[in-house]
C-alpha positions in Angstrom: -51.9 -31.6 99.0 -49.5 -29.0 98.7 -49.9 -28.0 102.5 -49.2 -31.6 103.4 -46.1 -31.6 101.6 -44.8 -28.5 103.2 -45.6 -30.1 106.5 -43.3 -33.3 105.8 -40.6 -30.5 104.3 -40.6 -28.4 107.8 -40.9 -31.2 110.1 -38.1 -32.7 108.3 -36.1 -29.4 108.3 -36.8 -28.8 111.8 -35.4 -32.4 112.8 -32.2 -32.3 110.9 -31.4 -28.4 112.2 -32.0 -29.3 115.7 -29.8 -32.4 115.3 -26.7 -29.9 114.9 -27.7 -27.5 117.7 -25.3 -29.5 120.3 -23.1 -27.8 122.9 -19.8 -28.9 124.7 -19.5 -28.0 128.3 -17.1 -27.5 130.7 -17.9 -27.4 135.1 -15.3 -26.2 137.5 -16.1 -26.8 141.2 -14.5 -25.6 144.7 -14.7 -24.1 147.4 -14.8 -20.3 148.7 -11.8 -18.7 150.3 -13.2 -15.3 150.6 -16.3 -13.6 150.5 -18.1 -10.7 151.0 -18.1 -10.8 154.7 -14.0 -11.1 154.6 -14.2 -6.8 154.1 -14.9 -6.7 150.3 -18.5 -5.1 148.9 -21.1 -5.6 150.0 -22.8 -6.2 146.7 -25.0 -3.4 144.9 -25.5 -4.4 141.5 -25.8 -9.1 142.5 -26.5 -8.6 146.1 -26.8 -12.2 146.2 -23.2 -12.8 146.8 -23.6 -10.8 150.0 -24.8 -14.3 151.2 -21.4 -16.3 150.2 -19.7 -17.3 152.9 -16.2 -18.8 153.4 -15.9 -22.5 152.5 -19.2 -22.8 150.5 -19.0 -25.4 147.5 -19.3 -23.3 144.0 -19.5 -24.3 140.8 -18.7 -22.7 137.0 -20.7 -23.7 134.5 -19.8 -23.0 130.7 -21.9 -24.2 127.7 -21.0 -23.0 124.2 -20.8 -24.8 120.8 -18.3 -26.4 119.3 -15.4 -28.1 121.3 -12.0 -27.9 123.4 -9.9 -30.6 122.0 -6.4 -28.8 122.1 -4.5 -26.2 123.5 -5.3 -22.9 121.9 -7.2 -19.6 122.2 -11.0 -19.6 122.2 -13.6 -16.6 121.8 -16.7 -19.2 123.7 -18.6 -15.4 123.7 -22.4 -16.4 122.8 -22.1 -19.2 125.5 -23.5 -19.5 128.5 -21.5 -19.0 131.7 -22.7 -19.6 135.2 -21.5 -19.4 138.8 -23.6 -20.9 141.5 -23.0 -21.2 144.8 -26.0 -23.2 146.4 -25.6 -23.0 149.9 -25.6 -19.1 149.7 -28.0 -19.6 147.7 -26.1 -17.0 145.0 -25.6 -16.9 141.0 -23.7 -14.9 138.8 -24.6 -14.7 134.9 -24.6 -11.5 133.2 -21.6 -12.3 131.2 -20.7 -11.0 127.6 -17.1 -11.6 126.0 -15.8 -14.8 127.0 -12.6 -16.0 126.5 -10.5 -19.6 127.7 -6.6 -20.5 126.7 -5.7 -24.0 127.2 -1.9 -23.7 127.5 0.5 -27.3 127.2 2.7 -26.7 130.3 5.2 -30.3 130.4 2.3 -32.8 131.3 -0.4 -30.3 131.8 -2.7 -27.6 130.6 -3.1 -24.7 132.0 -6.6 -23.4 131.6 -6.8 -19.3 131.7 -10.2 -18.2 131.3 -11.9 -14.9 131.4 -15.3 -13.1 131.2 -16.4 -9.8 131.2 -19.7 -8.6 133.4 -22.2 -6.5 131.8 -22.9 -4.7 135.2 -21.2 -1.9 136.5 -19.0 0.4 134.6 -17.2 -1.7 132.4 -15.2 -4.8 132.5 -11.4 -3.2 132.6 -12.8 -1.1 135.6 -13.4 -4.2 138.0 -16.5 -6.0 136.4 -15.3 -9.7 135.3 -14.5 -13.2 136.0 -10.9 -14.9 135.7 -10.2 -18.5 135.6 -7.1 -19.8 136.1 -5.8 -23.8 137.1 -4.3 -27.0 135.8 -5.1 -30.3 134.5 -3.5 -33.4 133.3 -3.3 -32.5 129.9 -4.6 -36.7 129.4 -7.9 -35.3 130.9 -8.5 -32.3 129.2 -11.9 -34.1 127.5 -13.0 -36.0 130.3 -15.8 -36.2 132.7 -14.1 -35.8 135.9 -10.6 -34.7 136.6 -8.7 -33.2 139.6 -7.5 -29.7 139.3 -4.6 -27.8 140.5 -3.0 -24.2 140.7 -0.7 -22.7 138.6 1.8 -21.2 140.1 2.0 -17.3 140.7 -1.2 -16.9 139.8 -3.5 -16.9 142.6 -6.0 -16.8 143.4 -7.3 -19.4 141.0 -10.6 -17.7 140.7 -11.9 -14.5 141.1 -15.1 -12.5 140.4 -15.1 -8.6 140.6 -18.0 -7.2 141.0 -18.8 -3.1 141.7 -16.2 -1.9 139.9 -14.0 -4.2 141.7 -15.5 -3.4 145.1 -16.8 -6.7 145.5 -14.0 -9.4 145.6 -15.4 -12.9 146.1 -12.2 -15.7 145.7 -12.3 -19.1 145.4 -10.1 -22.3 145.4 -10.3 -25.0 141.9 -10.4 -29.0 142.6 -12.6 -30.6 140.0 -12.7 -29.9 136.5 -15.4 -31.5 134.1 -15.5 -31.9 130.3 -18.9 -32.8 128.8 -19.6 -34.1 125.0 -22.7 -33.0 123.6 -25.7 -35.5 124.4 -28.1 -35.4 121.4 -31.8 -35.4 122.2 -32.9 -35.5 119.3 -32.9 -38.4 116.2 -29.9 -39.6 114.7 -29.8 -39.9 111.1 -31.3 -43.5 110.6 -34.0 -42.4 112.7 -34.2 -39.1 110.9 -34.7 -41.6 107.6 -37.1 -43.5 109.1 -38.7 -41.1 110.1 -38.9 -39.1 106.6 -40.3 -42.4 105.2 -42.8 -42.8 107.7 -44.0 -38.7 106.6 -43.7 -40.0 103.0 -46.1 -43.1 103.6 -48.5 -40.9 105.7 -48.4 -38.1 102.5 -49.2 -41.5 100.3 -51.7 -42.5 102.4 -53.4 -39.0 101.8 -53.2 -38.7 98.6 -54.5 -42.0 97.7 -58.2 -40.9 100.2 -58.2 -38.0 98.5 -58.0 -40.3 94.9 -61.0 -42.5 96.3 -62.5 -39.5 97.5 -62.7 -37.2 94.2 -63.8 -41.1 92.1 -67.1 -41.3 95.0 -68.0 -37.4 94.1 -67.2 -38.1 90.7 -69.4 -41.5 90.7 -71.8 -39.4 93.1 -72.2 -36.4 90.1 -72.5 -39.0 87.1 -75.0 -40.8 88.7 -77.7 -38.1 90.0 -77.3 -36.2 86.1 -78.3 -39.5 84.4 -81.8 -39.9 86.9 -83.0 -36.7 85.7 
């Protein structure tokens, strides 16, 4: 009985912890103005960015939790932040520290962000990822927006790799803001779902009642034979 109830207690716990484990996310996409072959690298510690080559489609991929709802400084580090360029086909990942401002510039934002690489020898020595464009500050939380440049700082992105050896550059276009999508029950159906437990625990209970009255009947029975 007791083993039942910690069941219904865990699956319960389980449900309702999982229902807060949501993540934002935010995609850049472009194109590449200069790669590898351009002079820079080639690549030692990712050599798949030896394969970019000018005017592939990229992407930038950042998942963390919580949200971007206003202009501010945010430490995302713990998140998950991924360039991909398909075509090449090459990927970047090994980030640590990362780090966006969303600046209100007139009737934009200006998004700065930056990442530090955990290859090479160190992030201040030519290891990292910068980020830098604009939006319409009205789309700053939606699912598809044009993006822009802000001027003197160009180019808009650019990943060091090698100690800074490795350049590769690219242009911004798209920017993407994506609200958590919850897979798992919402709280009516994390009720309904503790109910149904409960009845099921009920349920068990009330077998193991008719159970112990048939052995008891069982017991009674055979003593009063002999």
């Amino acid at each position: 009985m007791k083993t039942c109830l910690w069941i219904i207690l865990t699956v319960l716990l389980v449900a309702i912890a999982a229902s807060n484990a949501c993540a934002d996310g935010i995609t850049v996409a472009g194109t590449i103005t200069q790669s590898t072959q351009d002079g820079t690298g080639p690549a030692a510690n990712n050599p798949s960015l030896n394969n970019i080559a000018d005017g592939d489609a990229y992407t930038l991929s950042l998942i963390f939790a919580g949200s971007i709802t206003a202009p501010g400084t945010y430490n995302l580090t713990g998140g998950s932040l991924v360039f991909s360029d398909p075509t090449a086909p090459a990927s970047e990942s090994s980030f640590t520290s990362i780090s966006l401002t969303v600046a209100l510039d007139g009737s934009s934002d200006d998004l700065s962000l930056f990442a530090c690489l955990s290859t090479g020898s160190g992030c201040l020595l030519g290891n990292s990822l910068s980020l830098n464009f604009a939006i319409p500050s009205a789309d700053l939380n939606t699912l598809s927006a044009p993006a822009g440049t802000i001027f003197g700082l160009s180019p808009p992105l650019d990943l060091l790799e090698d100690d800074g050896t490795t350049d590769i550059q690219a242009g911004v276009a798209s920017y993407s803001y994506t609200p958590p999508i919850s897979t798992v029950p919402e709280p009516p159906s994390l009720a309904l779902l503790g109910s149904g437990l409960i009845a099921l625990f009920v349920v068990r209970l009330n077998r193991q009642g008719k159970i112990r009255s048939l052995q008891s009947g069982t017991h009674h029975g055979w003593k009063s034979e002999r």
